[in-house]
C-alpha positions, 0 to 999 in steps of 0.5 A: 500500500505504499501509495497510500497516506493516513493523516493523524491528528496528535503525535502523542504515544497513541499517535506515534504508534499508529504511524508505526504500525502503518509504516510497517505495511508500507503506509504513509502518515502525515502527523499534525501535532499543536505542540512543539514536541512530540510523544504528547503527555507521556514525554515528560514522564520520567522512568520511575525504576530504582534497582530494576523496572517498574513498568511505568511505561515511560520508555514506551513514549521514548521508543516510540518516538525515536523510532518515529523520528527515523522512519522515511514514512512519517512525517511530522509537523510541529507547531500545527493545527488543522483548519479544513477538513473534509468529513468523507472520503476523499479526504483533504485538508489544510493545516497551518503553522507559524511558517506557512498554510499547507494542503494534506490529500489522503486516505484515511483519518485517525483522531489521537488528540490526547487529554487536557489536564485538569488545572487545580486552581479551583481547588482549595490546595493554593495551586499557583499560589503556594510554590510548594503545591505542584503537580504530579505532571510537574513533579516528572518534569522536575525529577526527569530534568534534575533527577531529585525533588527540591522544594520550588520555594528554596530548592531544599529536598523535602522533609515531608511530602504528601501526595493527594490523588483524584484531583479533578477525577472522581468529583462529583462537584465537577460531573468528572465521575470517571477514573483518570486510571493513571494517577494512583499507579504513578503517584505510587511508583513515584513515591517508591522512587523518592524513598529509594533516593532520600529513604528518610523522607516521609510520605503521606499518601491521600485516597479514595481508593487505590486502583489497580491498573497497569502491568504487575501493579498489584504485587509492586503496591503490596512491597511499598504500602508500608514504606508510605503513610495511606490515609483513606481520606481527601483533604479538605484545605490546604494553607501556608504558614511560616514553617510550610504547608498545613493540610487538614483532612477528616480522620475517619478512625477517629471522626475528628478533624487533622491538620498534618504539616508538610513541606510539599503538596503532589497533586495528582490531577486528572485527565480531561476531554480534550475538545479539539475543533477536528472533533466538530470538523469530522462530526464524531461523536461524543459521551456525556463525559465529553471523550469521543465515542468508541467508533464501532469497527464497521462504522469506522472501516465504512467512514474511513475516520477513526480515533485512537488513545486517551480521545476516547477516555482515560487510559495509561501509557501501554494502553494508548499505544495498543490503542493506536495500534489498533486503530491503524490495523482497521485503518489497513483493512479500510484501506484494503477494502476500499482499494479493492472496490476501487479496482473492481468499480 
């Protein structure tokens, strides 16, 4: 099929893996991507091993797009968006970047548009307000980049730290009442991490409930458990004082209120629809929660447009890449039967 060209909208893991599964059939791919870098989310994450692999999937998002960078079939662009698309075959759009506005004919479409974070400044936890209130995403991007945790406020190592999960996941408050599926495996892995380099730092874990997800996970909670403090509770406020972060929560034990004092507060924030235009361009369907509706198999090689990874609702790193696999293997049996019609018609 080597006269072939797929357009994907995202160069995140699902995106990437899509390509790669195209390219070894022979098939072109043409990659928009909004951002400036690839592999999406997933890049920034760092590997969270200590003295051997605990599959949190960072060296998939890697892998993948090292080998995407190399590969003569796909072509990727930076920096871009789709402004036209057609919503039928044939398709052709136009996208566009800083430096020029280019058109795109090809033979299929895949939607990999990925997530949106949920950003915690309407949180009572002083998000953007406290230096020493971060992100789970932005505490990978600190230990990939500097290899350690330092407080934002002085660079010191924290002391303590607390890490809160479901933060904009599973809230009734919000409508948001799907799991992000992600948080609780990482956040873990993460704090084993943070133990194994400083084991004196004491960590206060806070949850719903832990959910099993990912590779092994299971076995790998039941090793570490003990090594953190869990607390089955989500705090209510977090406040500054002059000696750090003061977070209070309701103690089911005792049904009292606690304050625990910390030096850093890790919120797992959760995954979000990402309402890209292409959605509306190419008329797909959505849920409730605002994720795009799994195409049904026949629909989809019917249409020629499909969609793949965390588009479709939360999912981690391994999953996403599967998914985009999946996605391309329907795209070649779209691509097959609408050739054969072609020669036959």
């Amino acid at each position: 099929m080597s006269d072939k060209t797929v357009l994907i909208v995202g160069a995140g893991v699902a995106g990437l893996s899509a390509a790669l599964q195209l390219s070894k059939n022979s098939v072109k791919t043409i990659i928009i991507e909004k951002s400036s870098f690839h592999g999406g989310h997933a890049a920034s994450f760092t590997c969270k091993a200590a003295e051997k692999c605990v599959k949190c999937g960072a060296c998939i998002a890697e892998d993948k797009l090292k080998k995407a960078k190399t590969d003569d079939n796909i072509k990727i662009f930076t920096n871009s968006v789709i402004k036209k698309i057609s919503a039928a075959a044939p398709f052709k759009a136009v996208a566009e970047n800083k430096a020029k506005r280019f058109d795109i004919s090809c033979d299929a479409v895949i939607t990999a548009t990925g997530f949106t974070l949920f950003n915690p400044a309407s949180k009572p936890y002083g998000y953007k307000k406290f230096d020493n209130v971060i992100t789970n995403f932005e505490l990978e991007n600190m230990i990939r980049e500097k290899n350690q945790i330092q407080k934002p406020s002085d660079k010191k190592n924290p002391n303590k730290i607390a890490f809160i999960q479901c933060v904009g996941s599973r809230d009734a408050s919000l409508n948001h009442l799907w799991c992000s599926k992600t948080c609780c495996g990482s956040a873990i892995r993460m704090a084993a991490l943070i133990k194994d380099k400083n084991p004196d730092t004491e960590i206060l874990f806070f949850y719903i409930d832990i959910q099993n997800f990912g590779k092994d996970f299971a076995s790998y909670y039941k090793k570490i458990k003990d090594k953190i403090k869990m607390i089955r509770s989500i705090p209510a406020d977090i406040f500054e004082t002059d000696k750090g972060l003061l977070i209070t929560y309701f103690d089911k034990k005792t049904d009292k209120p606690i304050e625990e004092p910390v030096d850093m507060a890790i919120l797992s924030v959760g995954i979000t629809p990402n309402n890209s235009e292409i959605v509306q361009m190419l008329n797909l369907k959505t849920e409730n929660t605002g994720f795009i509706s799994k195409p049904k198999i026949n629909e989809a090689i019917k249409s020629g447009i499909f969609a793949a990874g965390a588009a479709l609702g939360p999912m981690d790193i391994e999953e996403a890449a599967a998914s985009g696999a999946s996605a391309a293997l329907c795209v070649l049996k779209y691509l097959g039967e609408h050739n054969s019609k072609n020669i036959n018609g």
